[in-house]
C-alpha positions in Angstrom: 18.3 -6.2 -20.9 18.3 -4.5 -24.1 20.4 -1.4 -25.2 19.3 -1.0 -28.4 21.4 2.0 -29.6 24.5 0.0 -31.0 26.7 3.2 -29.6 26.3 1.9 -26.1 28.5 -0.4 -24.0 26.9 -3.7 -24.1 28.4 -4.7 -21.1 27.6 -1.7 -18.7 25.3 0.3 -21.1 27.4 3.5 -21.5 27.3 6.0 -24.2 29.9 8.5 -24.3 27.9 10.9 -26.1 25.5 11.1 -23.0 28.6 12.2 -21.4 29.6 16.2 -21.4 32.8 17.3 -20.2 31.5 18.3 -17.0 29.7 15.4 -16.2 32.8 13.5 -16.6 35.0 15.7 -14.5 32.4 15.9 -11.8 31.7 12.2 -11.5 35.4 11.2 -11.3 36.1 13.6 -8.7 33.4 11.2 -6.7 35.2 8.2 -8.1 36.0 6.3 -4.6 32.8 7.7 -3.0 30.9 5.5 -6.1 33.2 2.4 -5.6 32.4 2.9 -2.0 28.6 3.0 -2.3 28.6 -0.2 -4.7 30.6 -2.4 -2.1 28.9 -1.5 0.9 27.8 -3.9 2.7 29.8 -6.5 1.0 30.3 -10.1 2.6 33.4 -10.7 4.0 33.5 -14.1 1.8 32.6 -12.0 -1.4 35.9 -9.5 -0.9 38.2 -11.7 -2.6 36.1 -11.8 -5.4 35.2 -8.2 -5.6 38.4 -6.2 -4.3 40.4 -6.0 -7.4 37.6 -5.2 -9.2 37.3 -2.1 -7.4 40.9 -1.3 -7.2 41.3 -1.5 -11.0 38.5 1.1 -11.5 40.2 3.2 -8.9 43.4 3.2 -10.5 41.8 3.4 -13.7 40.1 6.3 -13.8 43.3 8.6 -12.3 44.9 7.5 -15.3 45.5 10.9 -16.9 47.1 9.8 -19.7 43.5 8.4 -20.7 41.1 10.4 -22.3 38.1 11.8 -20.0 35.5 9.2 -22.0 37.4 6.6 -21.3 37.9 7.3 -17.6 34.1 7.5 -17.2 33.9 4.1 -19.1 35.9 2.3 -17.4 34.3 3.5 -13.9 30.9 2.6 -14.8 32.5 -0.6 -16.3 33.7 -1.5 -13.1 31.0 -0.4 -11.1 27.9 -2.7 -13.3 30.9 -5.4 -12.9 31.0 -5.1 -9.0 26.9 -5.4 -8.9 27.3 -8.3 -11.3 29.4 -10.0 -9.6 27.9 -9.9 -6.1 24.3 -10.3 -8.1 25.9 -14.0 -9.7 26.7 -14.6 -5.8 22.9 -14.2 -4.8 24.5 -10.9 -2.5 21.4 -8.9 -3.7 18.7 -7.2 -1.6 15.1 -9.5 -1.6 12.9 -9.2 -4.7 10.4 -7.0 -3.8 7.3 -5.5 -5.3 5.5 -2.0 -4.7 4.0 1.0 -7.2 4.7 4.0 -8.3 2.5 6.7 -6.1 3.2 9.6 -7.9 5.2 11.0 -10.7 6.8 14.4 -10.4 8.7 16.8 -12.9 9.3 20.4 -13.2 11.1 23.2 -15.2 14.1 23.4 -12.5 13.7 23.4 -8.7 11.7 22.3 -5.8 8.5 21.1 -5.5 8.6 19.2 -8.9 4.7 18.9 -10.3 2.5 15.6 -10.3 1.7 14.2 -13.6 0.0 11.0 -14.5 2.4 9.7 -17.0 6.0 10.3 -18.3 8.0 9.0 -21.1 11.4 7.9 -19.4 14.4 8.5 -21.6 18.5 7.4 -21.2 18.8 11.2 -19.7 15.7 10.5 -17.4 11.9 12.0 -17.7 11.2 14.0 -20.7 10.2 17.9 -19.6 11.9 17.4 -16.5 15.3 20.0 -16.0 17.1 21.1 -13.3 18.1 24.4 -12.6 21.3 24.2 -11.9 23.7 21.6 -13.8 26.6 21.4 -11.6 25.2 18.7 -8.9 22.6 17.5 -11.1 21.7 15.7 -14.1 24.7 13.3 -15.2 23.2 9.8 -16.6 23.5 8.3 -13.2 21.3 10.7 -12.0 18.4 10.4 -14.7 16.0 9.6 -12.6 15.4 10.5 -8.5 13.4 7.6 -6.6 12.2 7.8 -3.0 9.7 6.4 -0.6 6.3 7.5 -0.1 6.2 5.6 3.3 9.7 7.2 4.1 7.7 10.6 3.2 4.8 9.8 5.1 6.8 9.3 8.6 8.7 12.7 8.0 5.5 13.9 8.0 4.2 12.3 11.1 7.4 13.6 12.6 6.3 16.7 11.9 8.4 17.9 8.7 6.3 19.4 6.1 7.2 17.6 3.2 5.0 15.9 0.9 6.0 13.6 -2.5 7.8 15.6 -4.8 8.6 18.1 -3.0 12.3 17.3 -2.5 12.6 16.8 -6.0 11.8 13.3 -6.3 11.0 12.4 -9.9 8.9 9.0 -8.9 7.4 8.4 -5.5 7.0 4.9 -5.0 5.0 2.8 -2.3 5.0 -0.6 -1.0 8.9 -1.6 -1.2 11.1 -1.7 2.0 13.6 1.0 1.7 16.0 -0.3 4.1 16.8 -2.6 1.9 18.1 -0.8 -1.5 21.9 -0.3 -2.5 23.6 1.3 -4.9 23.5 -1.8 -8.3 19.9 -2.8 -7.5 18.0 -3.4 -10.2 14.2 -1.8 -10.3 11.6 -2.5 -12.9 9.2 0.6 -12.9 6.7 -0.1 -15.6 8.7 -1.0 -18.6 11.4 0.8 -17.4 14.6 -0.9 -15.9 16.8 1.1 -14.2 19.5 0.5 -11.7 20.4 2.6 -8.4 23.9 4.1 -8.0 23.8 6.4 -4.9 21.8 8.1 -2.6 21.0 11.4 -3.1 23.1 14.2 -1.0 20.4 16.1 0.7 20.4 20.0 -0.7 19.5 23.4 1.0 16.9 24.0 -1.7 14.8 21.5 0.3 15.4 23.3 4.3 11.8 24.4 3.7 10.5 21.5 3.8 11.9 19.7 7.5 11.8 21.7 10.5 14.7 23.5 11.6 15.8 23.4 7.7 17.4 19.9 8.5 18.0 18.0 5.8 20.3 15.7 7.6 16.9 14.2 8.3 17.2 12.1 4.5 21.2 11.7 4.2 22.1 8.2 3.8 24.8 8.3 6.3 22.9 9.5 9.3 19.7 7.7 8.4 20.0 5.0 6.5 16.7 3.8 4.6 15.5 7.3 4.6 17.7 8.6 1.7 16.4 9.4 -2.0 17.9 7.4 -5.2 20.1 8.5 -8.1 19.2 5.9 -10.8 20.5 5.3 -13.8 18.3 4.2 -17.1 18.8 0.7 -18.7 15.6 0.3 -21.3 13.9 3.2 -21.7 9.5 3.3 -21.7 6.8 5.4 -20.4 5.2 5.3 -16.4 2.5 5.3 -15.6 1.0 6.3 -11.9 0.5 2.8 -10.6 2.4 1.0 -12.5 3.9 -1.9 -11.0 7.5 -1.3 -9.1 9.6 -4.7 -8.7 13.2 -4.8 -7.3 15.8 -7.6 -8.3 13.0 -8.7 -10.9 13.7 -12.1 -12.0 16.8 -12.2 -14.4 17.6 -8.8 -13.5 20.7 -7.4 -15.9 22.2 -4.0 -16.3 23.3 -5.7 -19.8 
């Protein structure tokens, strides 16, 4: 991987100046929810090798007398370290290869539009905003991913929802969701970008699953069925169709 602005981490890829004060506060506030995500699953044999990691970058980050950029740094740090670590290991989901179905964007809220191409940038898809700041929008959110087969049996379940209408900005088919984890690695096009949660379902989408249940794509009572937060690690435009490959071969978040 290549970050070619010389003001990023070449390590982990971060950029303070990406970083407002409120997207630092509200990230560390999910600080052990993030180191949580990124060590799921982990083999028992792969703890040893991984726990301190993740208690440094816990105990980092409450380290107040630290300024706020620094905090973030050293979570993300610790966080690409944790996927590079179990990636080195071979504790990675299967490559796997799909396409992009659609591509969605809109000037704030639900649906978001289809569009046949987008130019993806460090903050995610140009002309795309969100609405309302305080949930949204912090670089490891610049870009939503989810499944048009996930989509498609929502539907057949009866739930009205169709891609992009929960805000998705890249419907992809063909990849087995059940297998994704916060640190894999996606090639979308000539974008790489890597997951780092799933995304909390929100009321703005009840409309669109009957009874207003949006339980219906939360990680923790379905799992598979969630959308993807992703963070951007070489930027590029997508095109509808464009090849999708997870774990590509050599995969890096540096």
């Amino acid at each position: 991987m290549d970050f070619i602005d010389e003001r990023r981490c070449p390590e982990c890829g971060f950029e303070a100046g990406e970083w407002n004060g409120q997207d630092s506060l509200r990230t560390l506030v999910h600080v052990d929810a993030l180191v949580g995500r990124w060590t799921d699953g982990l083999p028992p044999e792969r703890h040893g090798e991984v726990a301190p990691t993740a208690r440094s970058v816990v105990e980092g980050t409450h380290d107040e007398s630290v300024e706020l950029s620094e905090r973030v740094h050293r979570l993300w740090h610790g966080l690409v370290s944790i996927a590079a670590t179990r990636r080195v290991a071979g504790d990675v989901p299967p490559t796997d290869e799909g396409a992009v179905t659609q591509l969605n964007r809109s000037n704030g809220g639900v649906p978001k539009q289809a569009v046949h191409s987008v130019m993806v940038e460090w903050r995610g898809i140009v002309g795309d905003t969100q609405a309302t700041r305080v949930h949204h929008g912090r670089p490891w959110q610049a870009l939503c991913l989810w499944s048009a087969e996930v989509i498609d049996a929502l539907a057949a379940e009866g739930h009205p929802v169709a891609p992009g209408a929960a805000g998705e900005n890249v419907t992809i088919s063909g990849i087995d969701w059940t297998t994704l984890r916060a640190g894999t690695i996606l090639d979308i096009g000539p974008v790489r970008c890597q997951l780092s949660a799933p995304a909390q379902p929100c009321r703005k989408n009840r409309r669109w699953f009957v009874g207003g249940d949006i339980g219906q794509m939360d990680h923790d009572r379905h799992p598979g069925r969630s959308r993807w937060y992703a963070s951007v690690l070489r930027t590029g435009t997508v095109t509808t169709r464009d090849r999708v490959v997870v774990e590509p071969e050599g995969a890096t978040s540096a």
